[in-house]
C-alpha positions as CSV (number, residue, x, y, z in Angstrom):
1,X,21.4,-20.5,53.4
2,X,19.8,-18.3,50.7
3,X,20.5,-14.7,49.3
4,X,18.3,-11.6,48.7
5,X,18.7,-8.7,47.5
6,X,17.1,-5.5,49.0
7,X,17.8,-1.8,48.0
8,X,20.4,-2.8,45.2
9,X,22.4,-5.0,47.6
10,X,23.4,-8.6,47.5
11,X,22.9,-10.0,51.5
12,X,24.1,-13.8,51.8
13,X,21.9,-15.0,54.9
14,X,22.7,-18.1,56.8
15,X,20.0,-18.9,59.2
16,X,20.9,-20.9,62.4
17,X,18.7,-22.1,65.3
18,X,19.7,-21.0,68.2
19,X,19.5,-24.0,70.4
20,X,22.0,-25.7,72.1
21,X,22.3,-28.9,69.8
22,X,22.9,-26.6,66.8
23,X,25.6,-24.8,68.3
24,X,28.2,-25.9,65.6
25,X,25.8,-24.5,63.2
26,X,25.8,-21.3,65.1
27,X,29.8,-22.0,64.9
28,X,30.2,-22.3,61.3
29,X,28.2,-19.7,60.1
30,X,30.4,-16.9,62.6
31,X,33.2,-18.1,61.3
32,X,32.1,-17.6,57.3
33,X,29.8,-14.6,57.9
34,X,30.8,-10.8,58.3
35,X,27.7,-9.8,60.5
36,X,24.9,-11.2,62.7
37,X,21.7,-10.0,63.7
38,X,20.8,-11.7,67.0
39,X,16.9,-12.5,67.1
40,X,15.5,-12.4,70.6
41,X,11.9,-13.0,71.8
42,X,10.1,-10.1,73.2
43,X,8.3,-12.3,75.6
44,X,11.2,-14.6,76.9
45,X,14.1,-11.8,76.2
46,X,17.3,-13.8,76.7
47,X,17.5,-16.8,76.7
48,X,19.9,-19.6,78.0
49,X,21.3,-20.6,74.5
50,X,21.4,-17.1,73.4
51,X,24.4,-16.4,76.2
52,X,26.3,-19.4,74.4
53,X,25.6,-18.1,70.8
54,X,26.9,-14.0,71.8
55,X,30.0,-15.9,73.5
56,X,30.8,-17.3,69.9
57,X,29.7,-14.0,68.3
58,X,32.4,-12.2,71.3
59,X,34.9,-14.8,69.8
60,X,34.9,-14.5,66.4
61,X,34.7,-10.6,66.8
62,X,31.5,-10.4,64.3
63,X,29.5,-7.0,64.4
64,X,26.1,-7.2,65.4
65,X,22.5,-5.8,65.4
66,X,19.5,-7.2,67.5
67,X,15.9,-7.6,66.3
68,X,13.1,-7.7,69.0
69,X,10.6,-10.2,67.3
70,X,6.8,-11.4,68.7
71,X,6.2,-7.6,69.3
72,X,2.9,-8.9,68.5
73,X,2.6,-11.6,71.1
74,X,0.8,-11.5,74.6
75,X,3.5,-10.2,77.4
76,X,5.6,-8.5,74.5
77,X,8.1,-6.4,76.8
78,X,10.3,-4.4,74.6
79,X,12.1,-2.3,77.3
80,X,12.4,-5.3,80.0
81,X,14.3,-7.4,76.7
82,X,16.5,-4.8,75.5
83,X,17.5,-4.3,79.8
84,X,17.9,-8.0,79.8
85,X,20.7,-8.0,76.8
86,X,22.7,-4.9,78.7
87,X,22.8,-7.1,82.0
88,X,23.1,-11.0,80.9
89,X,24.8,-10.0,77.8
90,X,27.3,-7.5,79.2
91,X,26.2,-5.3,75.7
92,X,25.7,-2.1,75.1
93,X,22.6,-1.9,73.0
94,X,21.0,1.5,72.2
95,X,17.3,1.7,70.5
96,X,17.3,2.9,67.0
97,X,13.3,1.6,66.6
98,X,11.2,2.0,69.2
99,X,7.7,0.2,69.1
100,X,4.1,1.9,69.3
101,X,2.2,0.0,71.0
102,X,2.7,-4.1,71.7
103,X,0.8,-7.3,71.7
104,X,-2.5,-7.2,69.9
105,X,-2.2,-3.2,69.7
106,X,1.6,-3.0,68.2
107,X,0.9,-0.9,65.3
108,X,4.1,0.3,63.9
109,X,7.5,2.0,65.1
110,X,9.5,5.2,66.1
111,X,12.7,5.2,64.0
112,X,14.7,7.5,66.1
113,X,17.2,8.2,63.7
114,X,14.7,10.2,61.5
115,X,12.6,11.2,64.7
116,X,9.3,9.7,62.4
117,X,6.6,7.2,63.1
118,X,5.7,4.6,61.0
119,X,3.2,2.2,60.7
120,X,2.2,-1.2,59.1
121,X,-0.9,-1.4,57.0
122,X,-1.4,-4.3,54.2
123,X,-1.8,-7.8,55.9
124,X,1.3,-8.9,55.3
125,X,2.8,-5.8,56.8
126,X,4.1,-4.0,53.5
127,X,2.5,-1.0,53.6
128,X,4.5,0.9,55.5
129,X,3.0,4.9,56.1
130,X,4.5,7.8,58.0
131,X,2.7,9.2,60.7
132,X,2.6,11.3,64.0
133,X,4.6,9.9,67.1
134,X,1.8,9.4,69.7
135,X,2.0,12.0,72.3
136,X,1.7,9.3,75.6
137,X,5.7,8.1,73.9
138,X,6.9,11.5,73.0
139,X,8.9,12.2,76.2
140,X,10.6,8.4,76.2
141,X,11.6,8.8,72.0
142,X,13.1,12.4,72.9
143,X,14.9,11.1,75.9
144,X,16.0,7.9,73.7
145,X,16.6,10.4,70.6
146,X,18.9,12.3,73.0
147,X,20.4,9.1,74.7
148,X,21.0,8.0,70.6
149,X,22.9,10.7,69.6
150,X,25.5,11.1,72.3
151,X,26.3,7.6,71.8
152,X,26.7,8.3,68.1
153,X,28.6,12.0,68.6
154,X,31.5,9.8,70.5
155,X,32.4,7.4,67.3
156,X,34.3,10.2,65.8
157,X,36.4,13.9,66.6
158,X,34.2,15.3,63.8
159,X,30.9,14.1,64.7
160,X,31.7,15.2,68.4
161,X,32.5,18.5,67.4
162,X,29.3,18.7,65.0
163,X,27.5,17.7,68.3
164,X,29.2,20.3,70.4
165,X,28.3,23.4,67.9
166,X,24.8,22.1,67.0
167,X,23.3,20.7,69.9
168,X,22.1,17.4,67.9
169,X,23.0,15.7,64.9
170,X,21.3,15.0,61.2
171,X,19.8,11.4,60.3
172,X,23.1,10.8,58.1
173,X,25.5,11.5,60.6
174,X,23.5,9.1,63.0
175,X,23.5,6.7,60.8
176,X,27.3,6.8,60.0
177,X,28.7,7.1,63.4
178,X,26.3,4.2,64.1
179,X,28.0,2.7,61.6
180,X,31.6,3.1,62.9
181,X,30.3,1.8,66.3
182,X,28.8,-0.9,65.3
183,X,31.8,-1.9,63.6
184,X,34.1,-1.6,66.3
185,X,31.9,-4.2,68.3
186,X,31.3,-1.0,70.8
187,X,26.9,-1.3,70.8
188,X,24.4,-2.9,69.3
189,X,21.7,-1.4,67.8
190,X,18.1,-2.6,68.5
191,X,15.0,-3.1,66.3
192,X,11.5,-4.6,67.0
193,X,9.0,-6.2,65.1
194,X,7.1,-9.0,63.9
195,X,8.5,-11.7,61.4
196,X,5.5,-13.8,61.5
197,X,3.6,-10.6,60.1
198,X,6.4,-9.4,58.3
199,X,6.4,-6.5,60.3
200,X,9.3,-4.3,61.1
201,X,11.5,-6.6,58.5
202,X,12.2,-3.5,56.3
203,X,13.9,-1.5,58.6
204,X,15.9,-4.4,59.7
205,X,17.4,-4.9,56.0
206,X,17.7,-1.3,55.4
207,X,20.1,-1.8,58.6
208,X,22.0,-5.1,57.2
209,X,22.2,-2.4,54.6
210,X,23.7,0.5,56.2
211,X,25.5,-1.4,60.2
212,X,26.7,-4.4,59.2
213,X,29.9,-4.7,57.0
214,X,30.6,-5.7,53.6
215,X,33.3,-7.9,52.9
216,X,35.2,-4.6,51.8
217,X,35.0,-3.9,55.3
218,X,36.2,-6.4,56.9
219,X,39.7,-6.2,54.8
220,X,42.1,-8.6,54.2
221,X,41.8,-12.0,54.9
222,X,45.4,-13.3,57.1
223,X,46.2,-16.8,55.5
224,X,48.6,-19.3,57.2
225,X,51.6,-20.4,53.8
226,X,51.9,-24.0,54.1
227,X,55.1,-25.4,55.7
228,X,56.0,-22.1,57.0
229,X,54.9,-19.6,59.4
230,X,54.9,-16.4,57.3
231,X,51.0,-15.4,56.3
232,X,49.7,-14.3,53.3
233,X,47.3,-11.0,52.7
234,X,44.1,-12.2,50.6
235,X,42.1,-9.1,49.3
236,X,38.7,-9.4,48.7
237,X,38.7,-9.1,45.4
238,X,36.9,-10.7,41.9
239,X,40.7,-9.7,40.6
240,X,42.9,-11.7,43.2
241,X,43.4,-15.3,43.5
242,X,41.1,-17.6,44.1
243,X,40.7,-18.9,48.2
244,X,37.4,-19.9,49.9
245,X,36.3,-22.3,52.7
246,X,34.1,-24.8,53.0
247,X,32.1,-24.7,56.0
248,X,29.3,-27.1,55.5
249,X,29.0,-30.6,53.3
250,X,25.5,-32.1,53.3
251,X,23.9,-34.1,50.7
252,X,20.6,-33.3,48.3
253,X,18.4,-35.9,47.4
254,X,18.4,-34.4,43.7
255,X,22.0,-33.4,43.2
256,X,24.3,-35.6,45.5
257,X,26.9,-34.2,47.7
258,X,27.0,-30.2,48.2
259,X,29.4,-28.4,49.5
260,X,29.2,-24.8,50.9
261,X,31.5,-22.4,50.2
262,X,32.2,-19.1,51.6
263,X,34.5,-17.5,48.7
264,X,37.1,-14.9,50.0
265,X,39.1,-13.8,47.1
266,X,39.4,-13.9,43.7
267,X,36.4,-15.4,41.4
268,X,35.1,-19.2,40.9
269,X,34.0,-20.9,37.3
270,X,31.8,-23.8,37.1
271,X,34.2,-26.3,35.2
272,X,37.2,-25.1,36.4
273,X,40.0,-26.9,38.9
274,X,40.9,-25.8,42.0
275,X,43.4,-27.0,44.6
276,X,42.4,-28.2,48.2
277,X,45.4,-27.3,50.1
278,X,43.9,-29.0,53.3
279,X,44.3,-32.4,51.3
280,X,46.6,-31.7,49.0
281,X,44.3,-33.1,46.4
282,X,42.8,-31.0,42.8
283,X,39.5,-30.7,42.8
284,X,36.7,-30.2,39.8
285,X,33.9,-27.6,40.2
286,X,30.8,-29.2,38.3
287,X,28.3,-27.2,38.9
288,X,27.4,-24.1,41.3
289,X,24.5,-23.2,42.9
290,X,23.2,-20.0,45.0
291,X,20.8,-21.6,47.2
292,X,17.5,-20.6,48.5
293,X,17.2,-22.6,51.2
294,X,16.2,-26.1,49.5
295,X,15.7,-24.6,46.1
296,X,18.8,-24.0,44.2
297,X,19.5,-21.4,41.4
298,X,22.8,-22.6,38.7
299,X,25.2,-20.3,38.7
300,X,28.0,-19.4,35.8
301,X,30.5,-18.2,38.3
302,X,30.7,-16.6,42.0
303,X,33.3,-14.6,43.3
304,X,35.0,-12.6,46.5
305,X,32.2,-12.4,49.3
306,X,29.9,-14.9,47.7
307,X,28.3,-17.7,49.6
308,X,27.2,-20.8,47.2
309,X,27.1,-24.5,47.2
310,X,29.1,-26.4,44.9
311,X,29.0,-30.0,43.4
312,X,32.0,-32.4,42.2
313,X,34.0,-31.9,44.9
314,X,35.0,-35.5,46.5
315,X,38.0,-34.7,48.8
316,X,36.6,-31.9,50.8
317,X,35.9,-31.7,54.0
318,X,34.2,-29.2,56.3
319,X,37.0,-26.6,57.4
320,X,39.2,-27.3,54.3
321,X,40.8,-24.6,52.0
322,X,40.5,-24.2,48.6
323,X,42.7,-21.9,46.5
324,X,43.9,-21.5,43.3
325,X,46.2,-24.1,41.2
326,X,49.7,-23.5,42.3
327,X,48.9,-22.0,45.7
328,X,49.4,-23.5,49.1
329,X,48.2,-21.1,51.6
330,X,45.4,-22.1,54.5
331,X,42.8,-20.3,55.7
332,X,41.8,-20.4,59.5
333,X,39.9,-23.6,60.3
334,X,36.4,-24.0,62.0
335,X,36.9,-25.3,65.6
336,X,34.3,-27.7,66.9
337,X,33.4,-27.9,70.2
338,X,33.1,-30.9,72.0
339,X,30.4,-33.2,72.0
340,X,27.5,-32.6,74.9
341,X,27.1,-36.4,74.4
């Protein structure tokens, strides 16, 4: 787990392998997180494991977008991969970066929103300048362009009708019927690059950014009232009360037993009691900590949308609920699958 910040947003990202004897990793981390961005390997394209991981994605209903990584690499194929996630994926991805050039000669990337080229200088890949599209892809980023923005025009009556009178549609309105599509689970947008080289990575935040939700998004949280079936609306607000989940325990050699939380509601002090109403037990926050990956950073407080790791607690367990003192509500629990062996 760790958390960046990029163009004055706050992402919480939880990494997972993807292979099969992580798949409960893979499990907890859909059930916490709002958004996904499915990595896939321009050489090998989809893989096995990565069927089993969309399937969890499909069932937790989590909006995703796809990255195209190893441009760089020998056999880099970025048509044949994003072909391969529209027929063993059953998706609908449509391009919104479209690579110049691949293995040793992958220089940089169409971004067919704006209808620019870009490409990577620096040797880490952060210098990024704007340039001409090369004239043996012009034809392909037209008809992709094209292909882009009648996808886009049918997310809403008004962009449909902009389409209709205009012909075509600004970068904004791309991006924002993108947006509402993405959403509603109805494509997947696809980028390429190189992580290794730190290429392509900034266009891939800027689309955490701008496609994926924000727990704002995503609403109210349903939660199950203890010893009866009525369900309780949690917003996710600093201003509600208090409700998170802990989907991980694992123990650091410097600090003892931590405890990830994902916080949905309401706002956490270090200090302060809290009520696990999976155990019926009160709990004590000691200390809380935003990790980055095996660093950790204290923390004063967290609240709605956070993701931090917390020590003191002894009675939790992953799955459990923790609300505020006086409340007995649960929150949906993690379900495991079974055991391969």
């Amino acid at each position: 787990a760790t958390t960046c910040f990029w163009d004055g947003t706050t992402i919480n990202i939880i990494d997972t392998p993807g292979h099969v004897d992580f798949t409960v990793e893979v499990e907890r981390s859909l059930r916490v997180l709002d958004g996904m961005v499915a990595v896939f390997c321009a050489v090998a394209g989809v893989q096995p494991q990565s069927e089993t991981v969309w399937r969890q994605a499909v069932k937790y209903q989590v909006p995703r977008i796809a990255f195209v990584n190893k441009m760089d690499r020998t056999g880099a194929n970025y048509d044949n991969v994003v072909g391969m996630i529209r027929d063993n994926l059953s998706a609908n991805p449509v391009i919104v970066n479209y690579p110049i050039g691949a293995e040793a000669d992958f220089i940089g990337y169409v971004d067919l929103t704006l209808d620019k080229a870009f490409y990577f200088g620096g040797d880490k890949g952060e210098d990024v300048t704007e340039g001409d599209i090369p004239d043996d892809i012009k034809d392909k980023v037209a008809q992709l362009r094209s292909e882009l923005i009648e996808f886009v025009a049918e997310a809403s009556e008004d962009l449909l009708d902009a389409y209709l009178e205009e012909g075509t549609l600004s970068s904004d309105q791309i991006i924002q019927g993108l947006r509402q599509r993405t959403l509603a689970g109805e494509v997947i947008p696809v980028f390429c690059g190189s992580a290794f080289k730190n290429k392509g990575v900034q266009p891939l935040l800027d689309a955490v950014k701008q496609l994926l939700p924000s727990p704002i998004d995503v609403g109210d949280i349903s939660a199950s009232i203890k010893g009866s079936e009525e369900d309780k609306q949690l917003e996710p607000k600093p201003t509600e009360k208090f409700s998170a989940l802990a989907f991980k325990i694992m123990t650091d050699p410097f600090v003892g037993k931590l405890t990830y939380l994902r916080l949905y509601s309401g706002k956490l002090d270090a200090g302060s009691y809290v009520y696990n109403s999976s155990s019926d037990s009160r709990e004590r926050i000691g200390r809380i900590m935003q990790m980055h990956a095996n660093t950790r950073e204290e923390l004063k407080s967290a609240e709605a949308g956070d993701i931090v790791a917390v020590i003191g607690l002894k009675n939790t367990r992953t799955g459990d609920t923790l609300c505020s003192e006086g409340e007995e509500f649960l929150l949906e629990n993690i379900e495991f699958p079974e055991p391969v062996i």
